[in-house]
C-alpha distance (Angstrom), angle and dihedral (degrees) to the residues before:
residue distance angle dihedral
X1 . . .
X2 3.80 . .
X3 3.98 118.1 .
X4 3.61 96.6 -128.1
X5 3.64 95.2 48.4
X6 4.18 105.6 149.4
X7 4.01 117.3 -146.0
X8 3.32 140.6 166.6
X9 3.97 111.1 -142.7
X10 3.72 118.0 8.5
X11 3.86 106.0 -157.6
X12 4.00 104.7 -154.5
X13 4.15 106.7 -147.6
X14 4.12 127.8 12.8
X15 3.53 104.8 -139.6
X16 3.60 127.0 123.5
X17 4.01 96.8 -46.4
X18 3.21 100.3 25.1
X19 3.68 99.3 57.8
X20 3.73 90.4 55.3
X21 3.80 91.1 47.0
X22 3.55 97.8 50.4
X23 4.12 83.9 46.0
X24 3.82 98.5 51.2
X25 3.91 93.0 55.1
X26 3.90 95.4 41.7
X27 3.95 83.3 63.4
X28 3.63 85.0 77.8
X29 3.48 105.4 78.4
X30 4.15 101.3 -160.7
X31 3.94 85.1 54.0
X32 4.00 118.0 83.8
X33 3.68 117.2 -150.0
X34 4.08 131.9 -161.1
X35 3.58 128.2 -163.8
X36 3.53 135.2 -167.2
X37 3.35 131.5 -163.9
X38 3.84 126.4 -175.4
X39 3.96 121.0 -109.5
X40 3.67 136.9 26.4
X41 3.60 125.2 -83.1
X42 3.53 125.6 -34.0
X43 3.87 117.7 -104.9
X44 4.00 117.1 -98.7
X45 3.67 91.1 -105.9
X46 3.98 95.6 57.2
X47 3.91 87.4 65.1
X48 4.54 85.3 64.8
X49 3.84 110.4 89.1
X50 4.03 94.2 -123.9
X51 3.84 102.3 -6.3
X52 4.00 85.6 105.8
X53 4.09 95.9 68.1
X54 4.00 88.4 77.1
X55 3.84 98.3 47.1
X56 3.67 125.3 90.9
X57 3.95 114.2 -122.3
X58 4.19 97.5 172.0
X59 3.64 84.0 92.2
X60 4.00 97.6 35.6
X61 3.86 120.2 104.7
X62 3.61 78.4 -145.6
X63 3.68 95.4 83.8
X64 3.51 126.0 61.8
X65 3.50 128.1 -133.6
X66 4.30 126.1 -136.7
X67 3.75 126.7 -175.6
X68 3.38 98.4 -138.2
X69 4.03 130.0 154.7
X70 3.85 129.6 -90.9
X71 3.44 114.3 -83.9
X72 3.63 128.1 -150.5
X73 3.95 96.1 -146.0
X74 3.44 114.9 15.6
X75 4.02 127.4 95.5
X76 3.70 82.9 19.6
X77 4.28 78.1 149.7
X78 3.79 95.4 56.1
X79 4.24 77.0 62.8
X80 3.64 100.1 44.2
X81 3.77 96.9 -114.1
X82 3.91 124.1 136.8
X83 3.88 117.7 -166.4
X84 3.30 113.7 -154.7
């Protein structure tokens, strides 16, 4: 990417929100819209619909990692537990 590269929004992270974000104002044509996303590129297995599920990413620089606080129901699949 050049240096002196001129945009108009830079949207900082494409996950869910900002991948819709950085959509809605690329609709306008006259406006020019940067996104960055954290990381380099994606391994070559991450480009295969499904072929991910079998790969290990706790050791992957892929992934990142958030402190975050127990929770009582979440990554209940991560423990093999189904709630039905």
């Amino acid at each position: 990417m050049p240096d002196d590269i001129n945009v108009d929004f830079i949207v900082v992270g494409s996950g869910s929100a900002g991948s819709v974000v950085a959509g809605r104002l690329a609709e306008i044509s006259e406006w020019d819209v940067l996104v960055l996303e954290a990381g380099g590129q994606p391994p070559a297995f991450a480009k295969v619909p499904f072929l991910h599920f079998g790969s290990d990413f706790t050791n992957s620089s892929y992934v990142n990692y958030y402190k975050k606080r127990p929770q009582k129901y979440s990554e209940q699949f991560a423990k093999n537990i189904v709630r039905t």
